[in-house]
N, C-alpha and C positions, 0 to 999 in steps of 0.2 A: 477645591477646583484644581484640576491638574491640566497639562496639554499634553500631546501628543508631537513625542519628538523624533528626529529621523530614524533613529535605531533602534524604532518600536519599542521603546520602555517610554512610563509614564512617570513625570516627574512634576512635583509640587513647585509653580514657580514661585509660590511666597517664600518669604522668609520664616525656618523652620528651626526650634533647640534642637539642640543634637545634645545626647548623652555621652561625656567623656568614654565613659569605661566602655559603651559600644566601641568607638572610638579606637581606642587602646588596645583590642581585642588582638587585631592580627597581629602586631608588634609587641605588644606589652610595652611599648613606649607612644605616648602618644603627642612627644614629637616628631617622632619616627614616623608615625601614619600619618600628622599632618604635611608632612614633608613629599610621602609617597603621594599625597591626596595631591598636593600642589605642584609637581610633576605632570600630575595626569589631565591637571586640570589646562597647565599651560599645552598639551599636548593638544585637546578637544581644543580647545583656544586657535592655536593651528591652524589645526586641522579644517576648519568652521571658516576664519581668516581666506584661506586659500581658496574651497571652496567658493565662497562668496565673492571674492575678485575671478576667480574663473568664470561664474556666472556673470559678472558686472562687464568685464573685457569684451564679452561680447557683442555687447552696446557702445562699446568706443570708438571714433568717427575721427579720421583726420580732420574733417574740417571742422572748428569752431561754431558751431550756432546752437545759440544762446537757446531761441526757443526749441530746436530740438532736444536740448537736453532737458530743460524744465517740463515737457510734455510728452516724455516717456514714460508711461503708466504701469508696463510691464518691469520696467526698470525699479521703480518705487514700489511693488509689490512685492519684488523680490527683496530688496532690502529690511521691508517693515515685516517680511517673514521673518528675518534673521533677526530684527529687535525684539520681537513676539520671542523667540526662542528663550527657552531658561542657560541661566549663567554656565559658564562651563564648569566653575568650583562647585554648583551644585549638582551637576550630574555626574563629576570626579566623584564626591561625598557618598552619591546613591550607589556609582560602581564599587566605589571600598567598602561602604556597608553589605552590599549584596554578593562581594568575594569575586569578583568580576574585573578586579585589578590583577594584576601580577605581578611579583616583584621581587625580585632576589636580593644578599647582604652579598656584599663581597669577602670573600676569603681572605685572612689573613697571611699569609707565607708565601 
C-alpha cells in the first residue's frame, strides 16, 4: 500500500530494507550517502514544519476560547493530513535512490 504525497511521487509508508550497495551507489561511501540522505531529509522536515504552521496560523485568534479551539474541524484535518504523511527520511531515501538528490563534494585548495 503506498499514499499519495504532495510532490506526486508515491512512497511506501511502512517500514522498508534498503540494500547497502544501492545505497553506496552514488558515493561509493555509504556514509557519505547516508549523510547527504540526512541533509535532505532535515530539509523536507522544514520544509513540511513551516508549511504546516502557515496553514495552522491561520486559525490563530487573539482571544482565548477554549471551545473554539477544540471544535475547529478544518484545523484538525489539516493536521491529521500531515500525521498521514510518510516520514521525511523516507522520502530523502526514495529521492537518493531515484537520483533526484543533488549534491556536490567540496574542492579541496
Amino acid at each position: 500500500m503506498s499514499k499519495k504525497v504532495p510532490n506526486n511521487s508515491t512512497v511506501s509508508p511502512s517500514i522498508i530494507t534498503r540494500d547497502v550497495v544501492k545505497l553506496e551507489e552514488g558515493t561509493n561511501n555509504l556514509y557519505e550517502s547516508i549523510s547527504i540522505i540526512g541533509k535532505r531529509s532535515k530539509q523536507i522536515s522544514t520544509k513540511t514544519k513551516e508549511e504546516l504552521n502557515g496553514k495552522l496560523s491561520e486559525f490563530a485568534s487573539s482571544v482565548d476560547n477554549l471551545e473554539e479551539i477544540f471544535e475547529n474541524r478544518e484545523q484538525i484535518e489539516i493536521s491529521k493530513f500531515y500525521e498521514r504523511m510518510p516520514k521525511p527520511s523516507t522520502l530523502a531515501i526514495e529521492e537518493y535512490l531515484e537520483k533526484k538528490v543533488m549534491f556536490r563534494k567540496p574542492t579541496n585548495g
